[in-house]
N, C-alpha and C positions, 0 to 999 in steps of 0.2 A: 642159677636163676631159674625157679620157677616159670611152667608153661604159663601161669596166669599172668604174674607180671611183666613175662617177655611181650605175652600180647598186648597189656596195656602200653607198652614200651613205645610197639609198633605203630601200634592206633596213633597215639600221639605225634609220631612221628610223619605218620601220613597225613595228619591233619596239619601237621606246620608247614610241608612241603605243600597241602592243598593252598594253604594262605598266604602263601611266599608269592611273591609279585617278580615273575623273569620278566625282562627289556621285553621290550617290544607288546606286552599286555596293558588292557586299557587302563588298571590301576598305576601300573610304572612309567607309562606317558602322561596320563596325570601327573605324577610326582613329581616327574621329570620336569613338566611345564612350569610345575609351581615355584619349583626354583629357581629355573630363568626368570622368572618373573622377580622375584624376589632378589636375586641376583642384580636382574636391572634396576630396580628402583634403588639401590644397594649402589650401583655406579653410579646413578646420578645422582644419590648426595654429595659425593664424594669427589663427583668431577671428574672421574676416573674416565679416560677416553679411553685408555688401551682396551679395558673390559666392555665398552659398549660396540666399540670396532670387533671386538670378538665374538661380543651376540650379533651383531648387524651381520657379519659376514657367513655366519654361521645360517643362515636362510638362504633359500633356493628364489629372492626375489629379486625383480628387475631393477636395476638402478637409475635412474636417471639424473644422477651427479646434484641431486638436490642439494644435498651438502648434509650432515646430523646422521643421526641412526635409525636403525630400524625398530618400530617396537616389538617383543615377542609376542609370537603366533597368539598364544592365547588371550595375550592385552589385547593385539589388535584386530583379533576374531570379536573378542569381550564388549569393543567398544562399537564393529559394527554391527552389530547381534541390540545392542542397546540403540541405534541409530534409530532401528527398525521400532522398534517402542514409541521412541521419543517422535519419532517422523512420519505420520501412516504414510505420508507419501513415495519413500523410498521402498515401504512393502508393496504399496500398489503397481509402481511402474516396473521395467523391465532392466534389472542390473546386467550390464556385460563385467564378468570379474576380471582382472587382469590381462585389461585391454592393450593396444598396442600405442604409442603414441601419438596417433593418428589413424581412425578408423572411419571408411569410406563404405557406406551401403547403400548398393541399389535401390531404387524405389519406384517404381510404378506410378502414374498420377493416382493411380486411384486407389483399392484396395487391391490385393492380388485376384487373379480371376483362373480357372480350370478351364479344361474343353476336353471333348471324345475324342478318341482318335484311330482310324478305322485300323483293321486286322491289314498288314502289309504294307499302311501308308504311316509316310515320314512326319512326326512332328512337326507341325510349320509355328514360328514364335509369334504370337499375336503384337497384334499393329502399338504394342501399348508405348506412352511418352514415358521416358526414364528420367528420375530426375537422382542425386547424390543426395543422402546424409553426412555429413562429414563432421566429426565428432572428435575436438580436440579435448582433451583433461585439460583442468586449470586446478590450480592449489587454493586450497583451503585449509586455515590455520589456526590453530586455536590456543588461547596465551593464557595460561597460568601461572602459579608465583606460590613458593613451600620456602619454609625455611629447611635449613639442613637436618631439625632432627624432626622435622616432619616426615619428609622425606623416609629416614634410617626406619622409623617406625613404622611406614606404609610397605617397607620392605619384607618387614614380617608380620603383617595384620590386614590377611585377608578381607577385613571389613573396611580398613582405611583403604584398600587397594579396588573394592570395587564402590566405593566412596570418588576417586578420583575417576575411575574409569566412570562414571556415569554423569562428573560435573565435564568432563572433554565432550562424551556423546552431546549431554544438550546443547552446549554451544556448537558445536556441528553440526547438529540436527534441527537448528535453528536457521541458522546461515543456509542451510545445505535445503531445506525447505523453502525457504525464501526465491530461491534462486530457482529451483523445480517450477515453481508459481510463477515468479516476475524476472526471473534473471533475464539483460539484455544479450546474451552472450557474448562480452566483452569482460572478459576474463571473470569469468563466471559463466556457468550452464544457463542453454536458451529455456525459457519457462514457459509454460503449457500458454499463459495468458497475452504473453507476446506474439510466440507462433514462429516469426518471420516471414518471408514473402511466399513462401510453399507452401503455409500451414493454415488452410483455412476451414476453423470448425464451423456446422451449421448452426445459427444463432436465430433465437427469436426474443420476444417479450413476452412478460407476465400482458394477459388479454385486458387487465384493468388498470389502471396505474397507481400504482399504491399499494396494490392488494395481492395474494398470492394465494391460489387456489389449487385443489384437488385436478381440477383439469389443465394450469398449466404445469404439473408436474408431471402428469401422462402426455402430456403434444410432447415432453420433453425428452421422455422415454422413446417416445415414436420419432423424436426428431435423429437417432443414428443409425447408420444400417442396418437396416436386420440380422445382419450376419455376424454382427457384434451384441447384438440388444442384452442376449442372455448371457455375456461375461460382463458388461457393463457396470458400472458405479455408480454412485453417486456420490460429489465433492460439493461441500457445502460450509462455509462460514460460518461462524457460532450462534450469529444471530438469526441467520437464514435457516440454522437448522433447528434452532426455537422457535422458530412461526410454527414450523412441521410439526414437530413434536405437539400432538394433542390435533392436528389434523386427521380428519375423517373421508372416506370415498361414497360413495353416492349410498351406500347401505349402514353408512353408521360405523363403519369396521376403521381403524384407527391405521394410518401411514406409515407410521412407526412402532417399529416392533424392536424391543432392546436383544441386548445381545443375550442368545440362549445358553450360552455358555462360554466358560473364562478363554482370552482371547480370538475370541470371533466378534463379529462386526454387528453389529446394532443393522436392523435394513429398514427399507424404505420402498413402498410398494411393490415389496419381497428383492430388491437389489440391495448390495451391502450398501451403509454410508460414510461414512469418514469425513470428521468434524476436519476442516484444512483451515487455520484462522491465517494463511498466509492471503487468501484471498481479500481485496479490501473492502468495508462497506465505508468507506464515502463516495462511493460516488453519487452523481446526479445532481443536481442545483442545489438541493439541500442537505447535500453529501448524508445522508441517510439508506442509500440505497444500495444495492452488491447483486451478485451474481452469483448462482446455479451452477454446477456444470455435471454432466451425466455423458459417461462414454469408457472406452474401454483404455483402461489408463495402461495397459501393458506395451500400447503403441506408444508410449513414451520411453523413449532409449536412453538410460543410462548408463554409464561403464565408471568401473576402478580401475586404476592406474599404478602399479606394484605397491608395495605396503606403505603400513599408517607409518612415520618419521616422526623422530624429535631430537630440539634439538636447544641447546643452552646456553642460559650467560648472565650478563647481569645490568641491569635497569637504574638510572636514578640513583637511590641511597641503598640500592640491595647491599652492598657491601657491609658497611653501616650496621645495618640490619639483619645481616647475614641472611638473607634472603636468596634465592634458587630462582630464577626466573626458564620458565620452560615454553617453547614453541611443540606442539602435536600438528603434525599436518598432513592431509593427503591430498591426491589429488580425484577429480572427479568430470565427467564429462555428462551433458544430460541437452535432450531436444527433441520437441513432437512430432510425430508423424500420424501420417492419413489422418487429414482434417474430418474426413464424412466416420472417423470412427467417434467423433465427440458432438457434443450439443452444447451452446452454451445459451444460458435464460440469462438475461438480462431484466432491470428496473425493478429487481426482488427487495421489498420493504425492509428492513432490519428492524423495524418496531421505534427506532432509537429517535431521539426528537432532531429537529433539523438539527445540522452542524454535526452530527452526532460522532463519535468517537470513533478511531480507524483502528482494526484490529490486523490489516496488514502488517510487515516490520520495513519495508523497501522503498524509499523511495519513490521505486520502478509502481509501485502495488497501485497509484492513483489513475493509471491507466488502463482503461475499460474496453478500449480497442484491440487490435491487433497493430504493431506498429512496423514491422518491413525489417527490422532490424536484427542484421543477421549476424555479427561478431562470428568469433573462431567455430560456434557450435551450429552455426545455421545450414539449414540445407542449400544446396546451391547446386 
């Protein structure tokens, strides 16, 4: 052999062994993942319980005897990564991940507070009232329905597979929304608009009625502590946040400013905004009206509660039909704290004629108050 062609030999060689993917690199964990994944949707066409008890057990998560399997890491990374899209809510507030089941935090009446403290003298704890957060998970479920060789095909067709993972997200991120907003915390997360008896944001009115102006969106601004103003938000209804939109401040310079760039936040007299249509506008006598709210939404405490589950059987005529009927479920825990961190506006117009149409989804959403109601999630 030639010195020439030994070395093209070599080259070659070194470049195969450059593009060879050993365990444990992020190319062969990708791989790796992909085929659990595939693998799972693989068992559950087929109903195969021994191979999903081998994916489920094969994770380091916590069980809580729900009963069904676990989905794999990258479904259900996939699907709360999509959460986040579909729910600006869940980005805004503050996730605890793999909470315990049952999570108790301290809390201050007020916001927390600092002090000096001299050279050689002892810490003394200030005189503050302590109250609990107490944060139970509740489940939340979400029902679909494949037949068998839908299923077989989603097992090998990345695009049917994050096809499913994103019709689970929105129904979860629908519910799960909902419930952030209005949920009574009675098997469901307490929600910002409820509060419970500990949660009281500072509130005012639009100064006109009917009307909603450049200056009550600044009292609005000034209405949270200072010491949150500049992480602050703004949460706004669709129709509330179409008044906005094409509002001006005392020089003519526009309220709204769209987003400068692909997922970042649209703002509002330079604070993010985030369209929440879980808020509702009927209220008011002519159920035309809704509510504002501007505060630092990261004092909103939510937690996850060990992995996404699912789990199978069959409905009705699925048989019949050869139909797959699927449960995806997690669970989740969620409830406000420090009321002086939020503001809420009230008697904000929605433009919409009396009567006019709720873009709430809850029930719960036609109440405008705070109503005391404390369920598993409230502080106490």
């Amino acid at each position: 052999m030639n010195d020439k062609l030994k070395k093209a030999l070599l080259a070659k060689a070194s470049e195969k062994a450059k593009n060879a993917l050993p365990a444990g690199t992020k190319g062969a964990d990708e791989e790796k993942d992909k085929n659990l994944v595939a693998k799972f949707f693989r068992a559950l066409a087929d109903k195969d319980s021994a191979t999903l008890k081998a994916l489920s057990d094969g994770q380091n998560v916590t069980n809580d005897g729900d009963g069904g399997y676990l989905v794999p890491t990258e479904l259900s990374n996939s699907i709360l990564e999509q959460l986040k899209v579909v729910s600006p809510l869940r980005s805004m507030i503050t996730i605890i991940a793999n909470m315990p089941p049952v999570l108790e935090i301290p809390l201050e009446d007020s916001l927390p507070t600092a002090y000096w403290v001299g050279e050689g003298q002892a810490p003394t704890q200030t005189k503050s009232t302590f109250k609990k957060l107490r944060l139970v998970p509740h489940k939340l479920g979400a029902f679909v329905k494949f037949t068998h060789e839908s299923l077989v095909d989603t097992a090998t067709n990345p695009s049917l597979q994050q096809f499913v993972t994103n019709a689970v997200a929105e129904a979860m991120a629908r519910a799960e929304s909902d419930a952030f907003a209005n949920g009574d915390g009675t098997d469901k997360p307490l929600g910002f608009r409820i509060g419970g008896s500990n949660f009281s944001p500072n509130t005012g009115s639009v100064a006109t009625a009917g009307t909603l102006t450049y200056k009550d969106l600044v009292h609005a601004m000034f209405g949270v502590h200072p010491a949150v103003r500049a992480i602050s938000v703004w949460a706004m209804p669709t129709h509330a946040l179409e008044q906005v939109v094409g509002m001006t401040d005392l020089q003519g310079r526009p309220l709204y400013v769209p987003a400068m760039a692909q997922g970042a936040p649209a703002t509002v007299l330079g604070r993010a905004v985030y369209e929440i249509p879980e808020i509702p506008e009927n209220q008011g006598t002519d159920k035309n009206l809704t509510e504002i709210w501007f505060g630092d939404f990261k004092k909103y405490i939510g937690g996850d509660r060990e992995g996404l589950r699912v789990n199978f059987g069959t409905t009705g005529n699925d048989l019949e039909s050869d139909i797959v009927s699927l449960v995806m479920f997690k669970r989740t825990a969620g409830a406000p704290t420090y009321g002086e961190a939020f503001y809420k506006l009230t008697g904000v117009p929605t433009g919409l004629p009396a009567g006019g149409s709720q873009s709430g989804q809850s029930g719960q959403s036609g109440q405008s108050g705070q109503s005391g109601q404390s369920g598993q999630s409230s502080q106490s």
